[in-house]
C-alpha positions as a Markdown table, in Angstrom:
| # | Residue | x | y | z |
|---|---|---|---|---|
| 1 | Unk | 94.6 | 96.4 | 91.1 |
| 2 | Unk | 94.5 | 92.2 | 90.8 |
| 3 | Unk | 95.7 | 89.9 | 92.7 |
| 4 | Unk | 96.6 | 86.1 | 91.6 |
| 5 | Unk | 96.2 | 83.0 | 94.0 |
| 6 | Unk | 97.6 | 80.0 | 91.8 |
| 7 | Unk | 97.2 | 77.1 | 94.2 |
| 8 | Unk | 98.6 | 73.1 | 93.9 |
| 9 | Unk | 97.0 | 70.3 | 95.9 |
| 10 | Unk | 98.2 | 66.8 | 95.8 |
| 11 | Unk | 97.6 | 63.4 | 97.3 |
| 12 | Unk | 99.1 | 59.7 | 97.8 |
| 13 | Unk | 97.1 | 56.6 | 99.5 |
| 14 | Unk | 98.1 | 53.8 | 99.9 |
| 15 | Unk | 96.4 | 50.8 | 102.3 |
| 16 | Unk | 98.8 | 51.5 | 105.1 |
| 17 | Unk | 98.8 | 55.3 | 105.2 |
| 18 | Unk | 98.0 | 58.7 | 103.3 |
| 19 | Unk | 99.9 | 62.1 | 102.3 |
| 20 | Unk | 98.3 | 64.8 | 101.5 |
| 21 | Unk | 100.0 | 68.6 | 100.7 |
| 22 | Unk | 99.5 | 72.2 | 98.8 |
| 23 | Unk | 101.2 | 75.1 | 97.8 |
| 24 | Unk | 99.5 | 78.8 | 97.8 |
| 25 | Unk | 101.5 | 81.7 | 96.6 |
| 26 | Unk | 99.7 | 85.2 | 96.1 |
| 27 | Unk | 101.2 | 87.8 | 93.8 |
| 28 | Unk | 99.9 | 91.3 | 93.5 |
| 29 | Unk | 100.0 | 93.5 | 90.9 |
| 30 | Unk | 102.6 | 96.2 | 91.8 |
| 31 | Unk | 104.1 | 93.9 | 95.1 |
| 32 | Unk | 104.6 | 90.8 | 93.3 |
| 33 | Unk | 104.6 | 87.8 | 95.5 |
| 34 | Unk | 102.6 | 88.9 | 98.8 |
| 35 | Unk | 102.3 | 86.0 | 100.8 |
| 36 | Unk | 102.0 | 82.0 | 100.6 |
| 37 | Unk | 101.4 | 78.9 | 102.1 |
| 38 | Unk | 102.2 | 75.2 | 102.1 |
| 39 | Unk | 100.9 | 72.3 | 103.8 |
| 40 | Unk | 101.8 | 68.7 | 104.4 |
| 41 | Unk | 100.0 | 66.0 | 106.2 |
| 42 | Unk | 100.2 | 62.2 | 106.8 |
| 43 | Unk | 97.4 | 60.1 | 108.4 |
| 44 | Unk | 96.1 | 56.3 | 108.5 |
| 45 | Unk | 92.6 | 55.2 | 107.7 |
| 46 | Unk | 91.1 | 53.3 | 110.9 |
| 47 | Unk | 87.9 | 51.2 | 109.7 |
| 48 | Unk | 85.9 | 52.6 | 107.6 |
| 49 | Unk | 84.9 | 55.7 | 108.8 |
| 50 | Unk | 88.1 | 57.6 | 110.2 |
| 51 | Unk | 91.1 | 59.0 | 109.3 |
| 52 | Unk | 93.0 | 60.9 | 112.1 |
| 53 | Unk | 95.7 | 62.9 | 110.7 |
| 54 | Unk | 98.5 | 65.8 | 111.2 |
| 55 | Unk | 99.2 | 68.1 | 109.2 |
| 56 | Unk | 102.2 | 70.8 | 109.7 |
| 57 | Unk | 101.1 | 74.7 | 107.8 |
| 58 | Unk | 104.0 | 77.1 | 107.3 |
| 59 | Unk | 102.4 | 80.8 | 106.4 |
| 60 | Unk | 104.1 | 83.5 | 105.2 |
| 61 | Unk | 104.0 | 87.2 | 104.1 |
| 62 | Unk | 106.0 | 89.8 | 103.0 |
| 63 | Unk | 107.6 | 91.8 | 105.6 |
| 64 | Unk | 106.9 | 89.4 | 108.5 |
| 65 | Unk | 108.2 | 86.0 | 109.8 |
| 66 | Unk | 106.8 | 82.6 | 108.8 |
| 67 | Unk | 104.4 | 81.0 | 111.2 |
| 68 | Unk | 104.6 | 77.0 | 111.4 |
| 69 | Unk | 101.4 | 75.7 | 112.6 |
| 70 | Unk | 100.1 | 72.1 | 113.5 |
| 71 | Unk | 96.8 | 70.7 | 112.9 |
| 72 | Unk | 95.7 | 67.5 | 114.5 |
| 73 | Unk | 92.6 | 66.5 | 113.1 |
| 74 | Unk | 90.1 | 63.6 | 112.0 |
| 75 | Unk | 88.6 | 63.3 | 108.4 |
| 76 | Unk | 85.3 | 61.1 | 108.8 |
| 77 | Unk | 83.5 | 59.5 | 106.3 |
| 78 | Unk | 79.5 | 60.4 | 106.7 |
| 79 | Unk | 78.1 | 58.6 | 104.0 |
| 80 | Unk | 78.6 | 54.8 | 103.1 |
| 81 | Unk | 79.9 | 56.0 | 99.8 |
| 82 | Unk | 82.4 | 58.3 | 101.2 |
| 83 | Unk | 80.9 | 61.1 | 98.9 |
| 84 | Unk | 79.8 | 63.4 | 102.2 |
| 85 | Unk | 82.6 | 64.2 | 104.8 |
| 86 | Unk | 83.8 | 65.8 | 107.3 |
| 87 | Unk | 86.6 | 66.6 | 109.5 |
| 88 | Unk | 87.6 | 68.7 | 113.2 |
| 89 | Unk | 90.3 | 69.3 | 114.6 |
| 90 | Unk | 92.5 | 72.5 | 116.2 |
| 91 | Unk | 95.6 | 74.3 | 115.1 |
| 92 | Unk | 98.2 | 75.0 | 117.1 |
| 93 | Unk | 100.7 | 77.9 | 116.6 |
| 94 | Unk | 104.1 | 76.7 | 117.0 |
| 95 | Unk | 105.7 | 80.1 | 116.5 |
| 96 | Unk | 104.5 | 83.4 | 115.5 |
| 97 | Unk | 102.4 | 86.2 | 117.4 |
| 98 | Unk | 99.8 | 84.8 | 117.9 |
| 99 | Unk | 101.3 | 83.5 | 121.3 |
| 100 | Unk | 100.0 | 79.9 | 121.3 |
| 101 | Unk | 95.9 | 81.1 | 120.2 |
| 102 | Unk | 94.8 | 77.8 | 119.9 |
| 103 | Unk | 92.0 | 77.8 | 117.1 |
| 104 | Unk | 89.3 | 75.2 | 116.0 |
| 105 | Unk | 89.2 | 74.0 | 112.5 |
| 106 | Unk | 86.3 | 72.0 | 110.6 |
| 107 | Unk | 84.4 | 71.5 | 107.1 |
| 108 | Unk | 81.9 | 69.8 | 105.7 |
| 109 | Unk | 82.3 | 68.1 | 102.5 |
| 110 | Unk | 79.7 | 66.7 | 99.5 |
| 111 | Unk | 82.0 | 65.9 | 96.7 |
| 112 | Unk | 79.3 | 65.7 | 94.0 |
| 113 | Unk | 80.4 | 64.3 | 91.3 |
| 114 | Unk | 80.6 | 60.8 | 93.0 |
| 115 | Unk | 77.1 | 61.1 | 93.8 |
| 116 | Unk | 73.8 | 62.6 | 94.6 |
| 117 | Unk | 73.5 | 64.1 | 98.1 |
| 118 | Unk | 70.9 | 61.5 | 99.2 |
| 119 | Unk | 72.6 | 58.7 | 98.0 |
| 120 | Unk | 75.3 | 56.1 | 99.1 |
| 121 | Unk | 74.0 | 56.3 | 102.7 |
């Protein structure tokens, strides 16, 4: 059996504020579409360094209610460059089973194709 994941991200900035949002759909062999995913956020930059941002999640799957989950959260830049990141924040079940499980989200970023590790600090 195979399974697909296609997946669609997209963003806007502009000086006064930023969008950001993706699609996931999975699709099974014998099931066909499974489950999905999309996401939207909106945040402004603050200095340099910080972008505090909300994004709303809405998960589904086959068989079971959608779950709509918000995730407050702040994207800061590490390096000078901007080329290492990272971000934390929580996510907070709006409805679903989970019964209001709060849950801690974070990554680490180096995007590098803008630059070497150890550069741009």
């Amino acid at each position: 059996r195979w399974e697909l994941e296609p997946f669609l991200a997209a963003g806007f900035q502009r000086p006064d504020f930023i969008l950001q949002g993706e699609a996931l759909a999975g699709w099974e062999e014998s099931e066909g579409f499974a489950a999905g995913s999309l996401r939207l956020g909106a945040g402004r930059e603050i200095g340099s360094r910080f972008v505090p941002m909300v994004e709303a999640g809405w998960d589904w799957a086959r068989g079971s209610p959608g779950i709509l989950t918000l995730y407050p959260q702040t994207w800061i830049r590490l390096s000078r460059l901007g080329h290492v990141a990272g971000s934390l924040g929580v996510g907070i079940p709006v409805n679903g089973p989970d019964g209001g499980q709060v849950t801690l989200t974070a990554f680490l970023l180096w995007d590098f194709g803008d630059g070497p590790l150890f550069r741009g600090w």
